[in-house]
N, C-alpha and C positions, 0 to 999 in steps of 0.2 A: 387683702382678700379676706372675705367674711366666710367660714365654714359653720357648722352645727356640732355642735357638743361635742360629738367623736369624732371630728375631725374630716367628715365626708360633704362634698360637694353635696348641696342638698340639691333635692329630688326637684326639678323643672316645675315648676304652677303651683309648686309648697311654698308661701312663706316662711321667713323663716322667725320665732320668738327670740324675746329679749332686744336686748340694747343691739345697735346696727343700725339700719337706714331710717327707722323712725325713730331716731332719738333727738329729742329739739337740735337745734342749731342755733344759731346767733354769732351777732359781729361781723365784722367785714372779712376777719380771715374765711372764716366759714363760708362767708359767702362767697367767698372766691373757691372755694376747694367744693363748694356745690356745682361749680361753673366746670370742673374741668374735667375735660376729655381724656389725657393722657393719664397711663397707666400700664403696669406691667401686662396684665391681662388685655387689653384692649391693642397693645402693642400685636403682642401675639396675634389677635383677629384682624387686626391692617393687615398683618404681612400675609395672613393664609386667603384674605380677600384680595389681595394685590398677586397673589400664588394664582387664583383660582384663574383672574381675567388674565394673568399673562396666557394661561394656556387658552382660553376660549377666542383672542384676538388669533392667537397663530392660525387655530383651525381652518377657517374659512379660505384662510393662503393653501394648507396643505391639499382641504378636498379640492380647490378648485383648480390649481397645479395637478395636483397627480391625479384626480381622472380626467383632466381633459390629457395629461398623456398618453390613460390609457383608453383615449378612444370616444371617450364621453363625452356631453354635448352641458349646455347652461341647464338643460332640465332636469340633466343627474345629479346635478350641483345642486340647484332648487329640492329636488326630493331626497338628497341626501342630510342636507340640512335639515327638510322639515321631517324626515324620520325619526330625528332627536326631538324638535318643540311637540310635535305631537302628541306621545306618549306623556310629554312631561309636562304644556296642561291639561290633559285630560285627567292626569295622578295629581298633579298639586295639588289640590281640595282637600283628599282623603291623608297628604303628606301632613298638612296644616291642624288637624283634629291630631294625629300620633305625634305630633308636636307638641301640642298643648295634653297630651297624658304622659308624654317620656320625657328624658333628658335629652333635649335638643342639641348638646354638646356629641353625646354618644352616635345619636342618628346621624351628625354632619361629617363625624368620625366614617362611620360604616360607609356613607356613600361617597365620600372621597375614594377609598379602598378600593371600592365596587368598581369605581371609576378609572381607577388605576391600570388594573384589571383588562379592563375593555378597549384603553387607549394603546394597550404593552400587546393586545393581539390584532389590533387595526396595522400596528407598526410591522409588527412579525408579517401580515399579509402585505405591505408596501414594499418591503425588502426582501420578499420572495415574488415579487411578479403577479402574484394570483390576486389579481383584483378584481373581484365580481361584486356587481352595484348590489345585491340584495345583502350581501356580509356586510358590505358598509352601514347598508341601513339598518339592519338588525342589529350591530355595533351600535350604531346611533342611536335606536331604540333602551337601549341598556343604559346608556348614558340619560338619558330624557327620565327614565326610571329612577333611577338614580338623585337626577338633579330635584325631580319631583322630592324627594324627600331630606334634601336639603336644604333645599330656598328657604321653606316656612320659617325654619327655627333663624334665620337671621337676624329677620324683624326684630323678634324678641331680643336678639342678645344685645344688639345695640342698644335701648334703653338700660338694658344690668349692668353694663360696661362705662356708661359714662351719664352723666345729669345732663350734660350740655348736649341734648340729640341732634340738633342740626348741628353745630360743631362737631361732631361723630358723625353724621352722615355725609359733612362735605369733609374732613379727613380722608374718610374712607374713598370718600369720590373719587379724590388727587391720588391715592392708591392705585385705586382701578385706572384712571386714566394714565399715570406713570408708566403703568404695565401695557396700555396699550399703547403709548410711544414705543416700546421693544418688543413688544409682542411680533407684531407683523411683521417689520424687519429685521428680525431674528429668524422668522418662519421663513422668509423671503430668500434671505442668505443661505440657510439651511437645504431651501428646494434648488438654489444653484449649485449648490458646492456641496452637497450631497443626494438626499431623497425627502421624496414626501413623506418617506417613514422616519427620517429622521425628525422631523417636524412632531410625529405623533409619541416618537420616543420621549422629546420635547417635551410634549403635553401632560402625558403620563407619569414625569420627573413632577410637576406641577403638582398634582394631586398627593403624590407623598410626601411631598415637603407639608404642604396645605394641611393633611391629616398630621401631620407630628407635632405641627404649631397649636392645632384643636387640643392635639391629647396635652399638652402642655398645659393649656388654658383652664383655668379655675374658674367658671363663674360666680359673682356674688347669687345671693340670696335674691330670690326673683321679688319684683316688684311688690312694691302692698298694692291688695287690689286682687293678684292671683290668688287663685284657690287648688286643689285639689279638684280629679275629676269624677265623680262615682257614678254619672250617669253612662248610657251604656253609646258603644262609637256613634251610633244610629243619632242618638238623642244629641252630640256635638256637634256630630255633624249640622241638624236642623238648628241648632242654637247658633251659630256662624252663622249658616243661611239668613238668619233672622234679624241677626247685629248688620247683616251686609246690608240687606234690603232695606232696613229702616234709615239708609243714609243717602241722601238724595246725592249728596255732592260726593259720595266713594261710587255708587252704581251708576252717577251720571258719567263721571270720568269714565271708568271702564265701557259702558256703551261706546262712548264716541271713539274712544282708543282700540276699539275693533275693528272701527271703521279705519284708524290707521295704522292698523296691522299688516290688513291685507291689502290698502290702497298708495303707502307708501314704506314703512319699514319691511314687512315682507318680500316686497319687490325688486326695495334696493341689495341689500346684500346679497344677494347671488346676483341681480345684474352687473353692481358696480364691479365686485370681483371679477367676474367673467370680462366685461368689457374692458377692464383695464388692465387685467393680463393680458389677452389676443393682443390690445394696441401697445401695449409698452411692458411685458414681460412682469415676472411677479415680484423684481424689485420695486417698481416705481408703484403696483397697487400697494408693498408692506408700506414707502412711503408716504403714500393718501391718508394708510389708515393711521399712521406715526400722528402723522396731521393733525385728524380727528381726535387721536387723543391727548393729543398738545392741546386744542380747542378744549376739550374737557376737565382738565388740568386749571386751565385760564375759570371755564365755570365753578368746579370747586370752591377757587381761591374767592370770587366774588360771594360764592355762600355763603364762605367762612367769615364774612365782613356785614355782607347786606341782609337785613332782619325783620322783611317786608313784612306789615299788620295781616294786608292778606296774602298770603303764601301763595295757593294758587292761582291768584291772578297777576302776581309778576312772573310766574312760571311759564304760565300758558304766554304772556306777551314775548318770554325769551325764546320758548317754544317755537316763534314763525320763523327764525332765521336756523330752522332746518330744513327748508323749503330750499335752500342755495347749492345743498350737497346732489341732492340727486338730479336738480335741475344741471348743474354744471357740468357731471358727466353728458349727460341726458344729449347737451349741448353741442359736445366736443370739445372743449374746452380742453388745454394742455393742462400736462401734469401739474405745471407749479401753478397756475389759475384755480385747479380743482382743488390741489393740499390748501387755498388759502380758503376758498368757501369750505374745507370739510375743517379748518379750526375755527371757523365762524358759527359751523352749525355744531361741531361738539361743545362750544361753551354752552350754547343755545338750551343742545337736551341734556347736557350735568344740572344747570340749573335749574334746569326742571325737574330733574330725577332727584333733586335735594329738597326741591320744595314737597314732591309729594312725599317720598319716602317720610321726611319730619311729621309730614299733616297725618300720614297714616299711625304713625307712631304715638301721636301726641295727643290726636284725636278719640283714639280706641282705648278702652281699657285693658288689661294686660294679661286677664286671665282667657282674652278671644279672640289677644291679639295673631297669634299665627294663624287661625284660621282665616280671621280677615285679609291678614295676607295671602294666604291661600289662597282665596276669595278673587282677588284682587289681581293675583300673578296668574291664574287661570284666564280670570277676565280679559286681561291686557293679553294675554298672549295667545287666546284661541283663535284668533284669526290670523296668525303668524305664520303656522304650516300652508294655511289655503294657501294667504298670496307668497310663499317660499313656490309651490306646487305650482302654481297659475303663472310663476314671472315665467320659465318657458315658453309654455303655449301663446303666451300675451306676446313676448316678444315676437316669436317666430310669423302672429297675427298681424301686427303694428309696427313691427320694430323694436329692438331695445332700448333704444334711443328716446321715441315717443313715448315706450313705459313711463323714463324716468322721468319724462318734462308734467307727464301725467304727477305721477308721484310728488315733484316739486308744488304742484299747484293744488293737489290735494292737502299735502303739509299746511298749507297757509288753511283752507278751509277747514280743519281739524281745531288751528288754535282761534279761529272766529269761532267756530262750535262751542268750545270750551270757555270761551269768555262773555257767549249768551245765554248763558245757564245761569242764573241769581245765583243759587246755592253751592254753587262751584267759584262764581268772584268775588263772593260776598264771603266766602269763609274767615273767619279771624281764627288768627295763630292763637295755641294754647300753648305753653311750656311748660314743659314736662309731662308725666305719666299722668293720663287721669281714670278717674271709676267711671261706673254708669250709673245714670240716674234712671229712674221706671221707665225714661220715654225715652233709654237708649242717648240723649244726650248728655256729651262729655262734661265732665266734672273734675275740676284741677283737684289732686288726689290731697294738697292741704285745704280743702274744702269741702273735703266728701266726708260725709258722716259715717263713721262705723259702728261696734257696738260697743264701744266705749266713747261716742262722741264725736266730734271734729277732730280730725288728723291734725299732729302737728307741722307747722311749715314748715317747709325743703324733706316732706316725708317721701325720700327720692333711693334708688338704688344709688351707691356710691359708687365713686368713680374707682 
């Protein structure tokens, strides 16, 4: 671990001087220790990201179990749910700029806490009977707030943490998806053999451990490339906006991924919950969901090997075989049919979530990079509340049933959208961190010019 002179985690978007990750390299061992992912600190951030989704899988078991005990219908489910995405992207954006001016380590700290917090008085109302839907959402809300000022600083730390970014972001995947194998049914067993508050006790546990592995965490010396911010939040904020818009293939994605927010992810999670508790109790949906992250786990491991030219266009093509999961419920289809389409379609969207997360990473340069993310996790996720909000009314219109055959067929039309886009299949993979050049086009950071000249090569954060 690289510190600054007096020994303090240096300051988030400060490079840092002297000898550290721009000092030449050479030779094969070098090259191999450029390459690698694992490290004491990056250990720490697996485990607080594998912390964070084990609790986020449970969730969806506990609201949907305990208020349909008490009383509530799939649309309290829906708006419970989107009570949290709401809040949190309408706040991403403005999370992403206090990202890129503070120590992102500190902010993921705080809203872990926050969260903590929020999940320890959801429980206390689950284990006293008084559950009324507006606390839940208001809860939700604080959480959404929260997570808003969390997300951005991830992006960033995964390139500080290791050279090899797609190998960091498919690690981290098989984290996340590990945890959703136990997640659910963990939640599952919990809502039998105890309460939904136990579940949120559950949850709550998650976020403390999450925050002590942070506080633990040292990050390297931020990327060359960052800078310091001295303009005023105003002026970052439009400076994001501006890195965002100038990328055909980052704002073509998020458009279309609007479109499947609200016309297939939105819809399925609280349908699929809801429908597969009523028919087979909330062991066999934690089951489903175990599935799903088995599926994702299998994606992962395939990232971790396969090192498509263009990124996004083998994404988008693994992308259509989640079209299977929500058609299958949709269907009827029995429990062991659906756990096998939901590990068909978790491979599907890991490896997609590993193609883009690397392309956002790789592609941006580092000092705009959370905001892009911000950018980006807003984009993708503001159509998420509507269809969480509209699966209700839709079903109770159509059916829930015909929601999700809708949603299976919309999935497939999402990844033909996405692979008619030139500048979306056409992108070529860049490795590692790059600068900007005037027109906003990526520049691998051993070939960007500074003011002393061309960078030297593997001028990378250490692993």
């Amino acid at each position: 671990m690289t510190m600054t002179s007096s020994g303090q985690e240096p300051q988030d978007g400060v490079p840092s001087e002297g000898p550290g990750p721009g000092r030449a390299r050479g030779g094969p061992l070098d090259e191999r220790r450029s390459r690698s992912v694992w490290s004491r600190d990056f250990a720490l951030f697996f485990v607080a990201r594998a912390l964070a989704r084990l609790g986020e899988t449970m969730l969806p078991v506990a609201l949907a179990a305990g208020l349909l005990r008490y009383g509530y219908g799939v649309g309290a489910v829906g708006l419970a749910m989107a009570a949290s995405a709401a809040p949190f992207a309408a706040l991403v954006v403005f999370g992403g700029v206090i990202a890129d001016r503070f120590s992102t380590r500190r902010l993921m700290i705080g809203a872990d806490l926050v969260r903590l917090v929020a999940q320890s008085t959801a429980a206390a109302l689950f284990f006293a009977g008084h559950v009324v839907l507006w606390q839940v959402c208001v809860i939700g809300a604080v959480n959404g707030v929260a997570g808003a000022v969390f997300q951005p600083g991830v992006a960033s730390t995964v390139p500080r943490l290791a050279a090899d970014i797609q190998g960091a972001n498919g690690a981290i995947r098989i984290a996340e998806s590990a945890a959703q194998l136990a997640g659910p049914a963990l939640a599952g067993l919990l809502v039998a053999f105890a309460s939904a508050g136990g579940v949120f006790v559950a949850h709550a546990g998650t976020y403390a451990l999450s925050a002590l592995c942070l506080l633990l965490l040292r990050l390297p010396p931020a990327a060359p490339g960052s800078r310091a911010h001295s303009a005023g939040f105003t002026a970052d904020l439009a400076e994001g906006w501006r890195e965002f818009r100038s990328r055909t293939w980052l704002w073509g994605v998020i458009v279309i991924w609007c479109v499947y927010m609200i016309s297939v992810w939105g819809p399925t999670v609280p349908l699929v919950a809801t429908e597969m508790v009523r028919a087979h109790g909330p062991r066999a949906y934690g089951l489903i969901n175990s599935a799903l992250g088995a599926g994702t786990v299998v994606g992962g491991l395939v990232a971790l090997r396969l090192r498509p030219r263009r990124m996004l266009r083998a994404g988008s093509f693994a992308l259509l075989a989640f079209a299977c999961f929500p058609a299958s419920v949709g269907a009827g289809f029995g429990v062991a049919a659906v756990s096998g389409c939901a590990v068909i379609a978790g491979a599907g969207i890991s490896f997609w979530g590993v193609m883009w997360a690397t392309s956002v990473q790789t592609q941006v340069a580092p000092d705009v990079l959370n905001r892009i993310h911000a950018y980006d996790v807003a984009g993708s996720l503001a159509m998420m509340p509507v269809g969480q909000a509209l699966a209700g009314p839709a079903a109770a219109a159509l059916g829930a049933d015909n929601v999700l055959l809708v949603a299976g067929v919309m999935s497939l039309v999402v990844c033909v959208a996405l692979l008619s886009v030139p500048a979306i299949r056409d992108l070529v993979r860049v490795d590692g961190p790059v600068s900007r050049s005037p027109d906003s086009t990526p520049v691998p950071l051993e070939h960007a010019a500074g003011p002393s000249g061309p960078r030297e090569t593997g001028a990378r954060p250490p692993a």
